[in-house]
C-alpha positions as CSV (number, residue, x, y, z in Angstrom):
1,X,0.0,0.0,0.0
2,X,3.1,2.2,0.7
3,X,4.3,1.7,-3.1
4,X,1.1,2.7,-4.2
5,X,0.6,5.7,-2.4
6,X,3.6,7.0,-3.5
7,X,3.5,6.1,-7.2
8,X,0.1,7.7,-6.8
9,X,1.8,11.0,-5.4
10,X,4.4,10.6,-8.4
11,X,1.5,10.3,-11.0
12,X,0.3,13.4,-9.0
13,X,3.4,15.4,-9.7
14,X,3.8,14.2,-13.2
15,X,0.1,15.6,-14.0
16,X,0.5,18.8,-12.3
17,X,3.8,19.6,-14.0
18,X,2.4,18.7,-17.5
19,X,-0.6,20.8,-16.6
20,X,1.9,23.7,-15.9
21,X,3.3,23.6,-19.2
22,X,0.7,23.4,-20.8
23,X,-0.8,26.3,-19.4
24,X,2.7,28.4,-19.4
25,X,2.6,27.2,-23.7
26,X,-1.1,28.5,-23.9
27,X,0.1,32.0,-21.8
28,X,3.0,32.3,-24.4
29,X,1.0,31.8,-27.8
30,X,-2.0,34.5,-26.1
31,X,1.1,36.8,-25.9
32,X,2.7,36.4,-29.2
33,X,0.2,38.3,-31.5
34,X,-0.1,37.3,-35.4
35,X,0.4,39.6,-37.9
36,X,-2.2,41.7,-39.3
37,X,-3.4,42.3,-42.6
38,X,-1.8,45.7,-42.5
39,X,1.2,44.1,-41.2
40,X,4.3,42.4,-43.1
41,X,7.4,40.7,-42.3
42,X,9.6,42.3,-45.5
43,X,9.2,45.8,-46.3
44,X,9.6,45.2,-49.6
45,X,6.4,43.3,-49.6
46,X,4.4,46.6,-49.4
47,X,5.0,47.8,-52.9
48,X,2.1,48.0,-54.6
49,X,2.3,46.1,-58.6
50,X,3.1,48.4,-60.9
51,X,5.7,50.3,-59.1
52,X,9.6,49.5,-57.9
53,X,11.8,50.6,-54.7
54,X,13.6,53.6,-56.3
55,X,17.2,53.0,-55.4
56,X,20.3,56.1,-55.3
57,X,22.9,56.8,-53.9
58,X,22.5,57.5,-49.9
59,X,19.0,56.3,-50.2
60,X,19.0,53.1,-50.2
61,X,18.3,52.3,-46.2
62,X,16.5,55.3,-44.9
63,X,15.3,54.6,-41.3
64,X,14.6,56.4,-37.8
65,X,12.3,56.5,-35.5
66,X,9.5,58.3,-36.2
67,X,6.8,57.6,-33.9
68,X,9.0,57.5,-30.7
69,X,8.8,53.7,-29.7
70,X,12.7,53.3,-29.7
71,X,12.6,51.0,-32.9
72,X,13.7,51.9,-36.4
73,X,10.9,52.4,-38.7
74,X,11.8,52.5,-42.5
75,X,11.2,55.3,-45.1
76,X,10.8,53.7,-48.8
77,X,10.8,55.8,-51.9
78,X,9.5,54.0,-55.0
79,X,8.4,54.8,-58.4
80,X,6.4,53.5,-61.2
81,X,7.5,51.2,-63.8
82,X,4.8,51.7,-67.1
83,X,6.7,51.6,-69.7
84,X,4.3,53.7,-71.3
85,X,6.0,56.7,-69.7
86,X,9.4,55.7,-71.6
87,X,10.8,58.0,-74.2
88,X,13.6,58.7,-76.4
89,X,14.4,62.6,-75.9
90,X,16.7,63.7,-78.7
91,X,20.1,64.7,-76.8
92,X,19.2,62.6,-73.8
93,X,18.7,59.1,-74.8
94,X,15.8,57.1,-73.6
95,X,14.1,58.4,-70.5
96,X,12.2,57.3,-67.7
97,X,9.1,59.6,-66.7
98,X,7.3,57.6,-64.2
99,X,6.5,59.4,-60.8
100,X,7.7,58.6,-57.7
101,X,5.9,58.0,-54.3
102,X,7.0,57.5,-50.6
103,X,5.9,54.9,-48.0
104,X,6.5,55.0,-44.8
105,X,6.4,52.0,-42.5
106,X,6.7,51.7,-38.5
107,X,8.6,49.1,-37.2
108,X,6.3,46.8,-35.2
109,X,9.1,44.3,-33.7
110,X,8.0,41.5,-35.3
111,X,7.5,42.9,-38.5
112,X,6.4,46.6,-40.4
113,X,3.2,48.0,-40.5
114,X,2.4,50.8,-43.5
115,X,1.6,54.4,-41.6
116,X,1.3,56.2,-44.6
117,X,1.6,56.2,-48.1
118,X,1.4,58.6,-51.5
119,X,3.0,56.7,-54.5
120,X,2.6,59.5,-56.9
121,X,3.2,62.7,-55.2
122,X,7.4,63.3,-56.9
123,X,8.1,64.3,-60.4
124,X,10.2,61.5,-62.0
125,X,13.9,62.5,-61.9
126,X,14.2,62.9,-65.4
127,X,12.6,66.2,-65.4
128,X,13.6,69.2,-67.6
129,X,15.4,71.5,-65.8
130,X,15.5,74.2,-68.3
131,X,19.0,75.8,-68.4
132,X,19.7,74.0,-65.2
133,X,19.6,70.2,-64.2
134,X,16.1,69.5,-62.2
135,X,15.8,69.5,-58.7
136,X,17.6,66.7,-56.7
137,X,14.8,64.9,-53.9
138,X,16.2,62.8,-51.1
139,X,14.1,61.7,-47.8
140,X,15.5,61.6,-44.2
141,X,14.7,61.1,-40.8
142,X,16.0,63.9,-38.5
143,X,15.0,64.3,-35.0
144,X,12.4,61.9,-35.0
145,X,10.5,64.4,-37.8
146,X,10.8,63.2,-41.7
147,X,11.7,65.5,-44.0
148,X,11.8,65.7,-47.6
149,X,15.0,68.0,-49.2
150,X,15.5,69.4,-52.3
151,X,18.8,70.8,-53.7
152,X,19.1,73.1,-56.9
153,X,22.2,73.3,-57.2
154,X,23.6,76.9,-57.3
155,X,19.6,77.9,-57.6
156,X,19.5,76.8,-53.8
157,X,17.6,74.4,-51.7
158,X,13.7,74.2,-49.9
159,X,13.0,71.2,-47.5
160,X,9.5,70.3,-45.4
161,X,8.7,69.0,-42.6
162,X,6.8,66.1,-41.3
163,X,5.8,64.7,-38.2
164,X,3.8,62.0,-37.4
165,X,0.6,63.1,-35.0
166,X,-3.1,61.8,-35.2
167,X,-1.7,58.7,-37.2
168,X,-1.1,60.7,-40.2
169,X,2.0,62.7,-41.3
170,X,1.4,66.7,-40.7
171,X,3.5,69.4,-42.8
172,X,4.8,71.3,-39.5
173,X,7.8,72.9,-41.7
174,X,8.9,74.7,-44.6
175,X,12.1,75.6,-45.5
176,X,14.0,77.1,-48.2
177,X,17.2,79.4,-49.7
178,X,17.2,81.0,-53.3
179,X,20.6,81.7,-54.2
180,X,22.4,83.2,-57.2
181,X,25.5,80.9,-57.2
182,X,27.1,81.2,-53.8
183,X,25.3,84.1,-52.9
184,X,22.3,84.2,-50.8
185,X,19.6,86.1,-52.3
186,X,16.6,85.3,-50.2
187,X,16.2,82.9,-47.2
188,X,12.2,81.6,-45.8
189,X,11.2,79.5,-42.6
190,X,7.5,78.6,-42.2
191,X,6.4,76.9,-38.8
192,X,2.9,75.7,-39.5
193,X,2.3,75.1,-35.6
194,X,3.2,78.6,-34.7
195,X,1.5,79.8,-37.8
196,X,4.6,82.1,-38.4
197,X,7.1,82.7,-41.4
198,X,10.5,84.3,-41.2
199,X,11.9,86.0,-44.5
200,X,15.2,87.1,-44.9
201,X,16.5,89.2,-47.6
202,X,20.3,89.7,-48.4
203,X,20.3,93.4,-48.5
204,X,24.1,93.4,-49.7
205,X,23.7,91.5,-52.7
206,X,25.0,93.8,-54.9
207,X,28.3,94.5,-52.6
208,X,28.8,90.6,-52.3
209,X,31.8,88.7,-52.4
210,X,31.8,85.6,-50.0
211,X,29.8,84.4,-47.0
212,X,31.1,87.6,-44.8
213,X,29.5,90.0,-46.9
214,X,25.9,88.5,-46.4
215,X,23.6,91.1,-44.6
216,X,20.1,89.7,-43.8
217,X,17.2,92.1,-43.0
218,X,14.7,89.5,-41.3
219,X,10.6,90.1,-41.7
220,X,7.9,88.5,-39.6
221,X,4.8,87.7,-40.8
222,X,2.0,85.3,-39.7
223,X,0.8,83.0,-42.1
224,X,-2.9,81.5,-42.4
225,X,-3.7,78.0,-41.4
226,X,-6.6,76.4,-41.9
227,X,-5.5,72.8,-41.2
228,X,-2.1,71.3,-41.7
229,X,-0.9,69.5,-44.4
230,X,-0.9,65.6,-44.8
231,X,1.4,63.9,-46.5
232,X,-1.2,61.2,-48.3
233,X,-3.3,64.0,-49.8
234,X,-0.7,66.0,-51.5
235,X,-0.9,65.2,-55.0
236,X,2.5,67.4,-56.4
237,X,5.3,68.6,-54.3
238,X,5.9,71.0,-57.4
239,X,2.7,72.6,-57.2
240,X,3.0,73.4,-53.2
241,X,3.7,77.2,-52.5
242,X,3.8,79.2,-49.5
């Protein structure tokens, strides 16, 4: 009777430890979440058919955090691939004309999950740029904001500013120089929160002959917003003016 009672206890043990793990298995699958429908485990896989990741120099892995969790979310700029919008021009060779478009994915641990997304809103890089190349378009992530730049060469430079609030991305920024070669002709800084726009004119331009002789006269103005800006419902960067 001894025996039994103690392979009975053993069988006891045996149960109540097989229990446990089976209950600490069922705690751990509750806790792992799948992935949604709006979620993916590539980033690549949220390029729409019909359009291609749009690869240059310094853009190929554009990342930071941009909703303040501490993980890396990524910044993809792609661009459309109908061959319909292919073209021989007659000094440049064949050229591309597609649009480009941005989407923006936040980094969910286990995989990305798309926050926003416009996939037409840049001209295609193969602009005309007149006497002048077009405009150069890069993204980046700075201070947990996104921003999209835009270099002119010796025509200067204009940037904006977005930042992710209300689950959308919000234009809080604009930025901008117009220059005549090296020299500074005109400098403007919007703040769409503050509703407040800073001009500054080089009032020496016609004594100028390097960075010393820039004189600034600075004008303040407040500017009229309605509601800000989201980055989804702009159609044309080119056709934005402040």
């Amino acid at each position: 009777m001894l025996l039994t009672a103690c392979n009975s206890k053993t069988e006891e043990k045996k149960s109540q430890t097989s229990d446990q793990k089976e209950s600490s298995a069922d705690t751990l699958n509750t806790t792992s979440k799948p992935l949604t429908d709006q979620q993916k485990k590539n980033v690549v896989d949220f390029i729409p058919a019909g359009y291609a990741l749009y690869k240059e120099e310094g853009m190929e892995d554009i990342k930071g955090d941009l909703n303040k969790d501490g993980l890396q979310d990524v910044v993809l700029l792609i661009k459309g691939t109908d061959q319909r919008k292919f073209f021989d021009h007659e000094t440049r060779g064949k050229l591309d004309r597609n649009r480009r478009g941005i989407i923006i994915l936040f980094n969910r641990g286990d995989g990305y999950e798309l926050a926003t997304k416009n996939y037409d809103c840049f001209l295609s890089e193969n602009e005309e740029g007149g006497v002048y190349y077009a405009p150069e378009l890069w993204l980046s992530v700075e201070k947990g904001n996104l921003k999209i730049n835009y270099a002119h060469g010796r025509y200067g430079y204009w940037n904006y500013t977005f930042r992710n609030k209300n689950g959308e991305f919000e234009l809080i920024g604009y930025d901008a120089s117009y220059n005549q070669g090296p020299m500074p002709l005109e400098e403007t800084s919007i703040n769409f929160l503050t509703k407040k726009k800073l001009t500054r004119e080089n009032i020496n331009r016609d004594n100028f002959k390097d960075d010393e002789d820039v004189k600034f006269k600075d004008t303040w103005e407040t500017v009229k917003v309605h509601q800000l800006k989201k980055l989804s419902e702009i159609k044309d960067f080119d056709e934005l003016q402040f």
